[in-house]
DRENVOTOR-411973 format. One record per atom (N, C-alpha, C): residue in one letter; x, y, z. Coordinates in pm, whole numbers, plus 32768, in hexadecimal, padded with zeros to 4 digits. Example, Ala and Ser with C-alpha at 12.3 -4.5 7.8 and 13.67 -1.06 7.14 Angstrom:
BEGIN
A85277DC7830CA84CE7E3E830CA85287EB6830CS85057F1F82C4S85577F9682CAS850A80038313
***
This chain:
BEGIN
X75FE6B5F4171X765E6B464106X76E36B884126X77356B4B40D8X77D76B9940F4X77E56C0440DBX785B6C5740F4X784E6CE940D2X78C76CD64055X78C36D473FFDX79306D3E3F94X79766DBB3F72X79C96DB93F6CX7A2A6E2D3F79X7AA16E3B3F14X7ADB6EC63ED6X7B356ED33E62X7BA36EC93EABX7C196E7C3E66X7C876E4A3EC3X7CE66E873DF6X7CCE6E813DBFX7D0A6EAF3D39X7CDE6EEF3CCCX7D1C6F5B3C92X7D036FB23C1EX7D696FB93B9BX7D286FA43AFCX7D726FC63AA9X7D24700C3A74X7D9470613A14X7D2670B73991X7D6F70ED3907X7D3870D538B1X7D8F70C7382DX7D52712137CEX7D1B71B537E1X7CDB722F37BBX7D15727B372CX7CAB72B136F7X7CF9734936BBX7CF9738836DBX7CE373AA3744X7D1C741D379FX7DA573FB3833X7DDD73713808X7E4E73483858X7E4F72BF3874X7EF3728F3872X7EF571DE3850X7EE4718638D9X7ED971CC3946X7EE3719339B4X7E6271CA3A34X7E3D71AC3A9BX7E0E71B43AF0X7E5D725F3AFDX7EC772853B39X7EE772FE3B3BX7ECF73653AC2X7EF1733D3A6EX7ED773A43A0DX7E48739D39EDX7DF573663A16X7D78735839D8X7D2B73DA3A1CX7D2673A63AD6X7D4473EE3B2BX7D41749A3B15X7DB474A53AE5X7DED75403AF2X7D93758C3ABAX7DB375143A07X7D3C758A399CX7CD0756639A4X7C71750F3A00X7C0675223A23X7BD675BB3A5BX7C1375D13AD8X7BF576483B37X7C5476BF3B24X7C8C76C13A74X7CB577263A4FX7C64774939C2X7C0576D9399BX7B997723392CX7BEC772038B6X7C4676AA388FX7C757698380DX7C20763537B0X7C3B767E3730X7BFA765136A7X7C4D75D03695X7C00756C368BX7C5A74E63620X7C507515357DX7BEA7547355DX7BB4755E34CFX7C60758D3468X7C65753B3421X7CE9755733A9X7C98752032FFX7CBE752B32A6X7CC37540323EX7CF574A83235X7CA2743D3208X7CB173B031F2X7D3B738E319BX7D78733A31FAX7E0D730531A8X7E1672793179X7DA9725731A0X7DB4719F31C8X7D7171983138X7D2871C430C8X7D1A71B9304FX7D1172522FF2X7D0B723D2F65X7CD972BB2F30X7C6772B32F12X7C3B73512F68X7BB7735A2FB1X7B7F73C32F19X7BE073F62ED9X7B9374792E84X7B2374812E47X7AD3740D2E2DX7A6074142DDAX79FD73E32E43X79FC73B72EC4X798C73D52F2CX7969742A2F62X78D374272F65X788874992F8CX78BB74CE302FX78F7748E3084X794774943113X79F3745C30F1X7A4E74B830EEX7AD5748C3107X7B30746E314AX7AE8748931D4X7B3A74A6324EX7B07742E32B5X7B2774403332X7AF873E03384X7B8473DC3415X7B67738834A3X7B8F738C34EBX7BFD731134DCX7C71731734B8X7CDB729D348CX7D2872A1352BX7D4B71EE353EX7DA7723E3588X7E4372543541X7EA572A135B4X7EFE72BE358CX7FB472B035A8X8002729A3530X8098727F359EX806B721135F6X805A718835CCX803E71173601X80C770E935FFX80FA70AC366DX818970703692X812D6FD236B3X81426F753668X80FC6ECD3697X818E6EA836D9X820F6EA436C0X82996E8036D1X826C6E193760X82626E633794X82886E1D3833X81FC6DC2383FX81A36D753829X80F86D3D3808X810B6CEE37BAX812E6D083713X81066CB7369AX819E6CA63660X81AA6C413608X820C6C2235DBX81CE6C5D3536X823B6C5534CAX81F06C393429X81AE6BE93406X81C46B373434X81756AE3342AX80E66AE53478X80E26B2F34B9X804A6B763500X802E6BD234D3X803F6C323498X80036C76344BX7FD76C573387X803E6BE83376X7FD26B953305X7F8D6B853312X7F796B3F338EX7EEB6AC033A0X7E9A6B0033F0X7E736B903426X7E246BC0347AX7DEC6C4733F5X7D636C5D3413X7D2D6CB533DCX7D5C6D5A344BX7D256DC53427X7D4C6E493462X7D266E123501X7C8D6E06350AX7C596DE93558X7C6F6D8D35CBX7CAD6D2735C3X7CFD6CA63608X7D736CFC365BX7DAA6D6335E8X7E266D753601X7E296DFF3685X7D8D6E333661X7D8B6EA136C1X7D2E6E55375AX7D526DF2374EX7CDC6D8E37C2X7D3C6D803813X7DC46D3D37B2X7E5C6D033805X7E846D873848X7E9B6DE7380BX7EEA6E61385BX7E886E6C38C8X7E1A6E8538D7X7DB36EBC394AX7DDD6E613991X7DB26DC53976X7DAB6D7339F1X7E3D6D7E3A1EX7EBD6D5F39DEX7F336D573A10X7F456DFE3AA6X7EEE6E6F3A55X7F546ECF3AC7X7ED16EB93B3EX7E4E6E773B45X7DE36E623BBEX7E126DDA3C01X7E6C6D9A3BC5X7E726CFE3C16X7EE26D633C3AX7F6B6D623C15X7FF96DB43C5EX7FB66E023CC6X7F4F6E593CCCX7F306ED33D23X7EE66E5A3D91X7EB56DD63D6AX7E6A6DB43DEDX7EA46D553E2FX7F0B6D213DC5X7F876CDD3E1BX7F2C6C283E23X7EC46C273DCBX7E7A6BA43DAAX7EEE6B403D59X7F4D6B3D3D1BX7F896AF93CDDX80086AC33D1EX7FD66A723D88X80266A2E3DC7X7FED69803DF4X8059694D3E0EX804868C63E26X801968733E87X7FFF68EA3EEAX7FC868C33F7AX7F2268B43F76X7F0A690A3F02X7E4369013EDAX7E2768843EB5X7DA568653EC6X7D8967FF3E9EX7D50681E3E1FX7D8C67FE3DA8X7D75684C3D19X7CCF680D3CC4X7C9967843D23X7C45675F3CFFX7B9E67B63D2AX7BE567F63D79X7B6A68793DBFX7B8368F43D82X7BFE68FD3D19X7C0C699E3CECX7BA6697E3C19X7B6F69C93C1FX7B3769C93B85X7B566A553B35X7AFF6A523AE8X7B0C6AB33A93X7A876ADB3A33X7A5B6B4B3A68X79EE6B453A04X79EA6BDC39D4X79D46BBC392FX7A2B6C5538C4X79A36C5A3873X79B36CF23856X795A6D1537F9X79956D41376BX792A6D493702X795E6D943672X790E6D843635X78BA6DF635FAX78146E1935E0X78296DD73555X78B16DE8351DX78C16DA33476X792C6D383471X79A36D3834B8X79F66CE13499X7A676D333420X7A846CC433CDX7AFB6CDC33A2X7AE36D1032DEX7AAA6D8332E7X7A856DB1326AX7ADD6DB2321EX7B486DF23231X7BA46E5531E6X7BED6D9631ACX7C246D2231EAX7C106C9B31DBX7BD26C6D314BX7B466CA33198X7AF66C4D3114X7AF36CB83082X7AE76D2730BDX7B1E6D6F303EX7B866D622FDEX7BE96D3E3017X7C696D272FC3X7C666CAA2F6FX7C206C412FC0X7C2A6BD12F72X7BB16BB72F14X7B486C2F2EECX7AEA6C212E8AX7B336CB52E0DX7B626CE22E5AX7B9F6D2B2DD5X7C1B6CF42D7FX7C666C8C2DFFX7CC66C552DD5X7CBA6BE52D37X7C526BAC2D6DX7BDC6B6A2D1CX7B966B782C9FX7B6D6C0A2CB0X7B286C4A2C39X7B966C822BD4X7C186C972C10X7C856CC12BDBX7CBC6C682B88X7CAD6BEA2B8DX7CCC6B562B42X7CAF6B232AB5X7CC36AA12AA3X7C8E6A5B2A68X7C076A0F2A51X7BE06A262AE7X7B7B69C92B0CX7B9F696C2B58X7BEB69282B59X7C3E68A12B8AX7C5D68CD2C26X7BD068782C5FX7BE068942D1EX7C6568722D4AX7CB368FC2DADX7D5268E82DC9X7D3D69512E34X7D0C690C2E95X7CB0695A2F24X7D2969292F6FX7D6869723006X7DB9698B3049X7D78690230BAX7DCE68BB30E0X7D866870312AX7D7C689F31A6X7DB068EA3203X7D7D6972325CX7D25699E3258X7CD869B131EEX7C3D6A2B31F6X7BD269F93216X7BD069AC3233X7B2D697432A1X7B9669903313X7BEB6957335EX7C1F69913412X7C2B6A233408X7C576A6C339CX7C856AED33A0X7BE06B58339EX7B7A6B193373X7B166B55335AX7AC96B3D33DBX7A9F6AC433F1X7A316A963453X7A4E6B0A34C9X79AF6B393510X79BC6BA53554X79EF6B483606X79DF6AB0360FX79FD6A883674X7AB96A6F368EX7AFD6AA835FBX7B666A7E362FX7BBA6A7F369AX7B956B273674X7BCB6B6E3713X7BE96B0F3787X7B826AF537D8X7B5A6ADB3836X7BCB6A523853X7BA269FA37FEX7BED694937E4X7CCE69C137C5X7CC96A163791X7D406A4C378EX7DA16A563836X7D3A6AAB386EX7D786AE838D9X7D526A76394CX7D3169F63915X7D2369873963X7D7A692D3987X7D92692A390BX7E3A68DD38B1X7EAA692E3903X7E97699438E7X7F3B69F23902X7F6169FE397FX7EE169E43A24X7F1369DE3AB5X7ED1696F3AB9X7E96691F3A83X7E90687D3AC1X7DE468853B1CX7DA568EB3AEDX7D32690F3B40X7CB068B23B06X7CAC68273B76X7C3F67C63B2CX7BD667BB3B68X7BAB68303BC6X7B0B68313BF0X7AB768423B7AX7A1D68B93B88X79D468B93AECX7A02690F3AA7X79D168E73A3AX7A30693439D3X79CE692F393FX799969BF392EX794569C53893X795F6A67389EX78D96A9E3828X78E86B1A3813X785B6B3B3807X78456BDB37FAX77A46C273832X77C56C3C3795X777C6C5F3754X775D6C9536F4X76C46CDA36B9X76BE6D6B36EBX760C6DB236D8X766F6E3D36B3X76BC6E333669X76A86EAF360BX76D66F2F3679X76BE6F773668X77156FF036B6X77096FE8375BX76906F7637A1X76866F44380BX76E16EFF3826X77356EC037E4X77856E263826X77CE6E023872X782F6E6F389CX78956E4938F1X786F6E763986X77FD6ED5395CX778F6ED73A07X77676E503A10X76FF6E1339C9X76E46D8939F4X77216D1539F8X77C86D4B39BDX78526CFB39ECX78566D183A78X784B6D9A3AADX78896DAD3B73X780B6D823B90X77846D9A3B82X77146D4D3BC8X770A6CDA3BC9X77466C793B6FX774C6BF53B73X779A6BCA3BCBX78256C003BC0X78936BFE3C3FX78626BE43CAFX782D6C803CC4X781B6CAA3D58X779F6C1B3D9DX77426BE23D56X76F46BA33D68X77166AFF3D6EX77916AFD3D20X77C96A863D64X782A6A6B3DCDX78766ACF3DF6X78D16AF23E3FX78706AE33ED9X78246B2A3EDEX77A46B3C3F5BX773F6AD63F6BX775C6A643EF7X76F769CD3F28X775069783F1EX77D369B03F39X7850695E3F76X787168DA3F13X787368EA3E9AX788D68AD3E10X792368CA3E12X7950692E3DFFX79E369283DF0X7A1F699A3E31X7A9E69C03E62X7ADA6A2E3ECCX7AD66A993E8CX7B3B6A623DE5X7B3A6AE93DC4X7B166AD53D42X7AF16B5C3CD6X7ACC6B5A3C79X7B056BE03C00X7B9E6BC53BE0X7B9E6C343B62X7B106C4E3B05X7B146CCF3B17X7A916CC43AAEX7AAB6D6B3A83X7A626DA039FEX7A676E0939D2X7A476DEA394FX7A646E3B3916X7A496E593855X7ADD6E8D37F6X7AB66E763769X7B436E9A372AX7AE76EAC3690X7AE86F093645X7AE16F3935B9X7B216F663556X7B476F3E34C3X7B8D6F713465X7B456FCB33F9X7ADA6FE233F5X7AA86FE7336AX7A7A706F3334X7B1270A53342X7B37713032CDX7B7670E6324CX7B14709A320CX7B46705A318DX7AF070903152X7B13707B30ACX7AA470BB302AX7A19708A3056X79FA6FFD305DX79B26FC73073X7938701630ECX796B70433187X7974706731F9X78F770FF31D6X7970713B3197X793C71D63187X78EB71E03113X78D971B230A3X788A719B305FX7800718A3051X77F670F730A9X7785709330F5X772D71213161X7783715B31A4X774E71C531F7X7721720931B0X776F72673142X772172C630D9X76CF729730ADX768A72313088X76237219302CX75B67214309AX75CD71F43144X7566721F313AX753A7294318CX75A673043141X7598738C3198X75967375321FX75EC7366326DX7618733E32E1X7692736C332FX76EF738132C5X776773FE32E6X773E747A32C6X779874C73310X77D2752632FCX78187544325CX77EE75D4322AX783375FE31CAX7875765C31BDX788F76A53242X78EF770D3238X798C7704321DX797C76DD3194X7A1876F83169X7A75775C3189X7A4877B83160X7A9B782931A4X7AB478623238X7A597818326EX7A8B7856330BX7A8277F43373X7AB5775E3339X7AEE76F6337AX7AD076C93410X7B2A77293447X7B58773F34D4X7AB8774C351CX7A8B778134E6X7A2577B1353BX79A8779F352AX7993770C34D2X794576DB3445X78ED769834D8X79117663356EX78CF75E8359AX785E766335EBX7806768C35D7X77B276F73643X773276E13660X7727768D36E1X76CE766E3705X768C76CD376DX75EE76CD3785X75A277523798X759F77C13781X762B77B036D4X75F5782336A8X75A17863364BX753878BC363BX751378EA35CEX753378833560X75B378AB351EX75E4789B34A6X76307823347BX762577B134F7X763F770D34F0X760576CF3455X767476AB340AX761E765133A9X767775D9338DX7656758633F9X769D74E43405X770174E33468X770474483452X7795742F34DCX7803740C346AX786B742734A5X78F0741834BAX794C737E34A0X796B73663435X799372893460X7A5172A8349AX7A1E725334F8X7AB47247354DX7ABD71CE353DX7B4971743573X7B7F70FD3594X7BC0711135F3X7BF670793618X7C2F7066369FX7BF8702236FDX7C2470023783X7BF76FC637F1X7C136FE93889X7BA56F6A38B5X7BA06FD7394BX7B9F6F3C39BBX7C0C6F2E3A39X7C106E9F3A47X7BC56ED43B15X7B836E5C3B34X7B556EAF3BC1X7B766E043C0AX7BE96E313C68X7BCA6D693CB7X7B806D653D1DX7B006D2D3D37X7A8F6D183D97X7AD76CA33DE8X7AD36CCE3E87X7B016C503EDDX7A666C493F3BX7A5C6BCD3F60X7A526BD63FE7X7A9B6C1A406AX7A066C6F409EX7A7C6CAC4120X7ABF6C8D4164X7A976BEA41B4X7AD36BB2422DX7B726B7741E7X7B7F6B54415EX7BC06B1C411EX7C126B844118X7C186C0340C8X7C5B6C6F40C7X7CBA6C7A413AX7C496C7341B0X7C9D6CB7424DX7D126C5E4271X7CE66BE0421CX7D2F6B54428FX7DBB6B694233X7DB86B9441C1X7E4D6BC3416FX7E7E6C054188X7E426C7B41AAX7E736CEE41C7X7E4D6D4F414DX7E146D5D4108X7E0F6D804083X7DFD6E3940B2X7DF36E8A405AX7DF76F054050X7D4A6F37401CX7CCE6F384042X7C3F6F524040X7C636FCA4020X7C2E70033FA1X7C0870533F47X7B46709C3F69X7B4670333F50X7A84707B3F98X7A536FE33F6DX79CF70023F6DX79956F903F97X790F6FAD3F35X790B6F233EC9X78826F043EB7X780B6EE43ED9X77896F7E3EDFX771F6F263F21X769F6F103F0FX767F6F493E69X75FE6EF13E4FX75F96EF83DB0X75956EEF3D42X75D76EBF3CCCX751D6E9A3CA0X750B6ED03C29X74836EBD3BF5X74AD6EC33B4BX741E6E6D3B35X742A6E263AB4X73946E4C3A44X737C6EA039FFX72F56E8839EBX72F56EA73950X72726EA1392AX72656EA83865X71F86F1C387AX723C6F8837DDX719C6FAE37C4X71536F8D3770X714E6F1E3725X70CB6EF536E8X70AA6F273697X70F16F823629X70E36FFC360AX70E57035356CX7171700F3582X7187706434B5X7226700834A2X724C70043432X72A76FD03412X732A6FF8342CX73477090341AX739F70CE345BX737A716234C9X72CB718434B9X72E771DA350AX72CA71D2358FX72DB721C35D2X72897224365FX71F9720536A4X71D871E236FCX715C720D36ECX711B72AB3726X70E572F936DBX70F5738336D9X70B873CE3750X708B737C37DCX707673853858X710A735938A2X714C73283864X71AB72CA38BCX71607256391BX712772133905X70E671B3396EX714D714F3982X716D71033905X71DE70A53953X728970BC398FX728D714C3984X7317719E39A8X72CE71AA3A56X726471E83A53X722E71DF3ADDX720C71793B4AX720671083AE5X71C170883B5EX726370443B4CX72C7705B3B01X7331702F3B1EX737770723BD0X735370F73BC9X73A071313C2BX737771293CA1X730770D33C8CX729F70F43D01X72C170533D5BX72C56FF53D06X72D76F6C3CF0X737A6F4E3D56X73DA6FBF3D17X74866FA83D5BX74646FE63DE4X740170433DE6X742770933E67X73C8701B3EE3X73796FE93EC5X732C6F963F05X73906F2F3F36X73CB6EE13EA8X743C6E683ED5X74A56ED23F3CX74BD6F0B3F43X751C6F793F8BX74DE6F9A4027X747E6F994022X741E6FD04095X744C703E40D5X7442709A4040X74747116405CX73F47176404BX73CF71F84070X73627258408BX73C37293400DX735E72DA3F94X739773683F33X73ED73A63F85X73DE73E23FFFX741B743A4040X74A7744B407EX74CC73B34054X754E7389404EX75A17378401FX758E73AE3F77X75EF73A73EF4X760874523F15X768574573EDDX76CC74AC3ED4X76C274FF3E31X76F274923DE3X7731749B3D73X76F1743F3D08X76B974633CADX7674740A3C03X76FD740E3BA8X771A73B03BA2X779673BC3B1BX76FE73693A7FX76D373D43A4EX7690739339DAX76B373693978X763D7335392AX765F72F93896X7682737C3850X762673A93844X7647742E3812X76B4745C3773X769F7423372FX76DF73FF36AAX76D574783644X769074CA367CX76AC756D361CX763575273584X75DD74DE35A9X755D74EB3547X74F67540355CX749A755C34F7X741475B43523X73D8758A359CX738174FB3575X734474B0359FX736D746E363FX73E5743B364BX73FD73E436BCX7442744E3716X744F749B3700X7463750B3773X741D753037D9X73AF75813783X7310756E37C0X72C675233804X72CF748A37D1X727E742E380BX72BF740838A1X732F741338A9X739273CD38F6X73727462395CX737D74AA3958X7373754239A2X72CD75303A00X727D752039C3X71F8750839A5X71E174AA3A21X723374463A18X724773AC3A44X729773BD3AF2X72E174213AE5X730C74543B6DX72C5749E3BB6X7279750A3B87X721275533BD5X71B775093C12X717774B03BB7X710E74613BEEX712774033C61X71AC73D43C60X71EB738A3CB3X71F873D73D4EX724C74373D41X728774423D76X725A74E23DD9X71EF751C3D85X717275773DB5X71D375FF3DC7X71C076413E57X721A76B23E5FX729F76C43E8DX72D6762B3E97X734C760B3ECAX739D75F53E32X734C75F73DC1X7396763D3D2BX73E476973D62X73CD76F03D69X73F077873D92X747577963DBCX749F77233E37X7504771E3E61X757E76A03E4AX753A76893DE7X759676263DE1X75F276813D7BX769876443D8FX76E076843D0CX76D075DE3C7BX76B076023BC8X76AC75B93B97X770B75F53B3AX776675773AFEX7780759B3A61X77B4751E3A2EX77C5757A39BCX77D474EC3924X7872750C3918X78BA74913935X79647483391AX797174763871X7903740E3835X7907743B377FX792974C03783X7914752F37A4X794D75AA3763X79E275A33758X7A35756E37A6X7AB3752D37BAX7AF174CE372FX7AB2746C377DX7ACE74003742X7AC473CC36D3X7A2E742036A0X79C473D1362CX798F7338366FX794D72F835F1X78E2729C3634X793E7222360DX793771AE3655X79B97125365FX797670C53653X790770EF3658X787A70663632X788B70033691X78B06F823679X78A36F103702X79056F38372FX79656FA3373CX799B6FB837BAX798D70473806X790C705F37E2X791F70F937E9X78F670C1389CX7887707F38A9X787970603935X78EB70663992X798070243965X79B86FE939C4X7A1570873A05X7A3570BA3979X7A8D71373999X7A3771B439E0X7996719439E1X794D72063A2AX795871D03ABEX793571673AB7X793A71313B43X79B1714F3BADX7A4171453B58X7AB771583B93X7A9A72243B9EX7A9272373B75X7A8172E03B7AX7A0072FB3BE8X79A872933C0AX796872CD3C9DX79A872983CF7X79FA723F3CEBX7A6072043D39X7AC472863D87X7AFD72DE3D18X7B4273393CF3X7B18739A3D3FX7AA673B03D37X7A5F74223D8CX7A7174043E12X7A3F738D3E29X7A2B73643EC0X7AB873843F0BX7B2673453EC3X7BBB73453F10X7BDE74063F1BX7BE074593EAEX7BE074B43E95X7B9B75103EC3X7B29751E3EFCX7AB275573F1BX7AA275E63EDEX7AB775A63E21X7AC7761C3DD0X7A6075C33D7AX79E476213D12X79C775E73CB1X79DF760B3C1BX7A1B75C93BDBX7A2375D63B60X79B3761A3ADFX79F276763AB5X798C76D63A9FX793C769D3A06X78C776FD39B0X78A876E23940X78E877353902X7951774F389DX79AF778C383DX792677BF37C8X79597832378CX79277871370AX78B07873371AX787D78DA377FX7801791F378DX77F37999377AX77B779AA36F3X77AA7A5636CBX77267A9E3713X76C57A3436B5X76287A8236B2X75D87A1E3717X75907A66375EX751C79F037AAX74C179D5376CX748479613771X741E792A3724X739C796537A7X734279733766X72C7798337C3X728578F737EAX728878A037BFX7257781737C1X728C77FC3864X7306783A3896X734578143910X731078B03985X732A78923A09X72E078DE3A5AX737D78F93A95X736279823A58X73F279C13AA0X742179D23B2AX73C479733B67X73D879553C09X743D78D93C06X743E78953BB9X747C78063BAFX752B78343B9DX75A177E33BD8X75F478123C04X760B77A73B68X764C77E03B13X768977673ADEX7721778D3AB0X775077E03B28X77F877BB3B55X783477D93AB3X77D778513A6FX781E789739EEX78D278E939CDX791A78AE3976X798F78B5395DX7A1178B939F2X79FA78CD3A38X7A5A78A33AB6X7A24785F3B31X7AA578183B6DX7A78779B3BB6X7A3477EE3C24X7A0F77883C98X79CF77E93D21X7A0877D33D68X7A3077DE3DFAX7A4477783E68X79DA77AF3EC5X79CC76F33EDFX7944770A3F7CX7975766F3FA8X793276544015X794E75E8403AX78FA75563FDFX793374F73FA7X78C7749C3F71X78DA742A3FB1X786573DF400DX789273784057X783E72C83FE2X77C673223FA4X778373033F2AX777272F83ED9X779772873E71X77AB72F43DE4X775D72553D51X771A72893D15X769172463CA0X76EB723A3C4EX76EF71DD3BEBX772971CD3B96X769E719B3B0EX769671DF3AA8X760671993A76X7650717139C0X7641712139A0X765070F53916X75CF70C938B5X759C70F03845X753470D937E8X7555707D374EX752270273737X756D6FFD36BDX74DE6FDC3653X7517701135D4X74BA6FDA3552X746F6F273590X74006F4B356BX73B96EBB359AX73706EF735E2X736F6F5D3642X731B6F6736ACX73696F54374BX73E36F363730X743D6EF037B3X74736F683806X743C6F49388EX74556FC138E7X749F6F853947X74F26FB339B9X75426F983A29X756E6FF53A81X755C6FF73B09X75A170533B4DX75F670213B94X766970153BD3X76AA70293C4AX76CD70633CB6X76D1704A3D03X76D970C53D7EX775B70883DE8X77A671023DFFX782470D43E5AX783971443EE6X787B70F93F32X7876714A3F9DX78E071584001X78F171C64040X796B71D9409FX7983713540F5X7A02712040D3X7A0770A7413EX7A2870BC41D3X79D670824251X79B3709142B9X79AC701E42FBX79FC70124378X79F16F7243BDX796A6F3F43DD
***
């Protein structure tokens, strides 16, 4: 099969609006966590959350695009616009019928449908619905968006499994790109939903975080005193080429995609399964398509979402995997950063082992007080500052409500 390789990067964070800034305060251990602005939060049991911030659309979106686009659409356009510019794909010499697009978004366009049922309930009764809010909502808009806007008419849909999706957006990629379906493939994830609706829906079912008062430092995963993840927004854009295609442009190879697993656990509605079995036969599954030995990852960027439960299992799920070469691997959770982005949390972790690889720094786990005993204080998990070692390897693993697991795995690019 073909080989496939990163030729472009965007990233549209709370912890920074671009690929560079994302970057910086990755491997400098900054908090996104602020005090929610995007509604009044005062009477929820969680007020805070990962927003992003100082958004400039100017040079991307016009006003008449930001009517008709939900948050989410709008944070799809910025990603893809600065990963197509960085890969230099938006030109006329491609054959645009081989370039696609395939986008993730675990919900779509909430904050959308919210407005137009309160708008509603706010009424008379008398239906006076926006004729926008089915395009502005549907979670496939994205995708048909950033299709429209460079003329990109290879395939073109969207992943949608819940905090998995925009992984089984790049595994879908990478898997058509390599059975020589189409050259290239924008693909990644994009999320809005710090709406009433958003944080609410989460509280009820004890699922956030409630540290009001100490915000910043609210996302703490393996620690002790973790109680929930973190809700972020934003997006994360990754352009998958073919290699031979790449070379014959000249394009600029970033690293290289090289194996990608898909599996269910069968399990519970939202939790884990409390062995990790399908977090494990996922990792086991990418490294095989990879025909890579454990002994060859460097670096775990995990799910790792600062819950009781999926911490553990997922921890649990690496040992077993991965035996005494745990030990040496460096792992951590960028949610301590970021907070959790749901269908795009995949795409922006993925770009951050990306990050590592170019860098041969790893991005650390932020707001670690107390150790939990549940974890074996042999396990490196790269607590409050970054590391540097060399990473030529680097896991990318995503888990979503349903049971939906995914890993990715990327690697130093090499002729």
């Amino acid at each position: 099969m073909k080989r496939v390789v990163v030729t472009g990067l965007g990233a549209l964070t709370p912890i920074g609006n671009n690929i560079e800034e994302y970057a910086a305060a990755l491997m400098n251990g900054v908090s996104g966590a602020n005090a929610i602005t995007h509604f009044d939060a005062s009477k929820f049991k969680t007020q805070f959350a990962c927003e992003i911030k100082d958004l400039d659309t100017a040079d991307v979106l016009d006003r008449r695009d930001l009517r008709r686009m939900d948050k989410f659409s709008q944070y799809a356009m910025m990603t893809a616009h600065e990963a197509i510019k960085q890969s230099g794909i938006d030109s006329e010499d491609l054959n645009k019928d081989r370039i696609g697009v395939i986008w993730a978004s675990g919900i779509g366009g909430l904050r959308s449908l919210e407005k137009e049922i309160e708008d509603f309930e706010g009424g008379d009764g008398t239906p006076r619905y926006n004729p926008f809010m089915i395009p502005k909502m549907i979670a496939d808009i994205a995708s048909g968006l950033i299709s429209m806007r460079f003329g990109f008419r290879g395939i073109n849909y969207a992943t949608v499994s819940a905090c998995a999706s925009s992984s089984h957006a790049l595994m879908n990629a990478f898997d058509y790109i390599r059975l020589g379906r189409n050259d290239i493939i924008v693909t990644g994830g994009s999320e809005a939903t710090v709406t009433k609706a958003g944080i609410g829906g989460f509280n009820a079912m004890k699922a956030l975080s409630t540290r009001n008062d100490d915000c910043k430092t609210a996302s703490r995963p393996f620690d002790v005193d973790r109680d929930g993840f973190v809700l972020g927004e934003g997006g994360g854009a990754i352009i998958l080429e073919e290699l031979e295609h790449a070379k014959k442009r000249g394009a600029h190879i970033i690293a290289e995609i090289v194996g990608a697993g898909a599996t269910a656990d069968a399990h519970h509605l939202t939790a884990p399964h409390p062995e990790g079995l399908g977090a494990a036969n996922v990792m086991k599954m990418a490294l095989e398509d990879a025909g890579l030995a454990t002994t060859d990852v460097d670096y775990i960027n995990v799910h790792g979402t600062s819950t009781p439960l999926g911490d553990v299992a997922e921890v649990k799920a690496i040992q077993k995997v991965f035996g005494e070469h745990a030990f040496k691997l460096n792992i951590s959770s960028t949610k301590s950063m970021t907070g959790h982005l749901l269908g795009a949390a995949g795409a922006i972790e993925a770009i951050a082992c990306i990050l590592a690889i170019q860098h041969n720094k790893i991005p650390p786990t932020i707001n670690h007080f107390t150790d939990d005993p549940a974890f074996d204080p042999k396990l490196n998990l790269t607590f409050n500052e970054a590391q540097e070692r060399e990473v030529n390897v680097a896991l990318s693993n995503t888990f979503g409500f349903g049971g939906h697991n995914s890993s990715v795995i990327f690697k130093r690019f090499e002729e």
